[in-house]
C-alpha positions in Angstrom: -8.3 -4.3 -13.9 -8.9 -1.0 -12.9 -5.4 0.6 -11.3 -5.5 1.6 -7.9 -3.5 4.0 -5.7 -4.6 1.8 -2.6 -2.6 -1.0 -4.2 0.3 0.8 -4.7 0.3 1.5 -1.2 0.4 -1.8 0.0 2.7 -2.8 -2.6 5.4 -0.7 -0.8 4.7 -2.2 2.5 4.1 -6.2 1.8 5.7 -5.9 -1.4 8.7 -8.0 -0.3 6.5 -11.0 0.8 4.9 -11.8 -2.7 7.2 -13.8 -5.4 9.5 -12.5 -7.2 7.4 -12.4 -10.2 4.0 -11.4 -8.6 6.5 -8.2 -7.1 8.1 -7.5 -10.3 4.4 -7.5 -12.4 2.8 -5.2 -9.6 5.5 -3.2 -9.8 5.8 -2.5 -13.2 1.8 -2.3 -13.6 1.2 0.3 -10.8 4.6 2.5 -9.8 5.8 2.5 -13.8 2.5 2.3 -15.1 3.2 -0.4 -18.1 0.5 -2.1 -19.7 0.2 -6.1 -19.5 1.3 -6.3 -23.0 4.7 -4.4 -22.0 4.6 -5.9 -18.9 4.6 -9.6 -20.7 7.1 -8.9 -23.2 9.3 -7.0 -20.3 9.1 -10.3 -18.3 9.3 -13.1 -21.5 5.5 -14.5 -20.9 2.2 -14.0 -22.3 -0.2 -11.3 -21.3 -2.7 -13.9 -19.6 0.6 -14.7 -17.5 1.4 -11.5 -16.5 -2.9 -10.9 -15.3 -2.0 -13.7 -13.6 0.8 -12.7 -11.6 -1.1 -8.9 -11.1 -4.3 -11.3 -9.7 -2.2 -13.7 -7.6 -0.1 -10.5 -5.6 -3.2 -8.0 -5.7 -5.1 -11.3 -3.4 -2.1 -11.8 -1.4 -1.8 -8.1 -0.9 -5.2 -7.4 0.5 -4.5 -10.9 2.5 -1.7 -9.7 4.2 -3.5 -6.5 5.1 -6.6 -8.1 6.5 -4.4 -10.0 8.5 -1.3 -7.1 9.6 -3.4 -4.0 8.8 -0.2 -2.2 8.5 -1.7 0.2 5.9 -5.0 1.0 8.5 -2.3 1.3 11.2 -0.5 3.9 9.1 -3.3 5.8 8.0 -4.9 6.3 10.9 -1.8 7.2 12.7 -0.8 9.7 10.0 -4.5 11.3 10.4 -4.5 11.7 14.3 -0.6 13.8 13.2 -2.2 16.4 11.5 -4.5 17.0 14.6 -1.6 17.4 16.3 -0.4 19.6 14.2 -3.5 21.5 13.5 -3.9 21.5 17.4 -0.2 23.0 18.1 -0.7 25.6 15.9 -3.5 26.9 17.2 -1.8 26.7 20.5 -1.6 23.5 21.7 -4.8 22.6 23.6 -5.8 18.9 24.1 -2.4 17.9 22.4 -1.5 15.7 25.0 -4.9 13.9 24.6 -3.7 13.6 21.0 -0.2 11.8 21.6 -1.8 9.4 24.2 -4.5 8.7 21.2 -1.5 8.1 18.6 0.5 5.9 21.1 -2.6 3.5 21.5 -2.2 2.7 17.6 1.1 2.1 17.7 
């Protein structure tokens, strides 16, 4: 189970629809790093329980995304920003262009 920064990422935007327990694993495996063997004896189960728990939310998290694509929505959103910044400061040609781009995502 290979940690990943994508999943940490969704975590913090679908976080709050997993369980309580699927949260509370992901959490501790990915934002405070803990290993499923602290993570098990943190939460009072057994190490396969706690893979588990990191399985069960990771599906549910990529789930969620297929279906809301908040994270895609985001990204690309915070990459057509930095045009418009890059454009401003280079003295603002196409930036209108830029903003009627961005408010297509939204």
């Amino acid at each position: 189970m290979a940690k990943n920064l994508q999943e940490g990422v969704l975590l913090d935007f679908y976080g709050e629809l997993l369980t309580e327990k699927q949260k509370k694993a992901l959490e501790l495996y990915y934002n405070e790093d803990l290993s499923l063997a602290e993570i098990a004896d943190d939460m009072q189960v057994s190490r396969q329980g706690v893979r588990a728990f990191i399985k069960q939310g990771e599906a549910h998290l990529k789930e969620f995304e297929e279906k809301l694509g908040m994270y895609n929505r985001f990204s690309e959103i915070s990459r057509l920003l930095k045009e418009v910044k890059a454009l401003l400061q280079g003295g603002g040609e196409g930036v209108l262009k830029k903003i009627e781009e961005i408010e297509r995502h939204l």
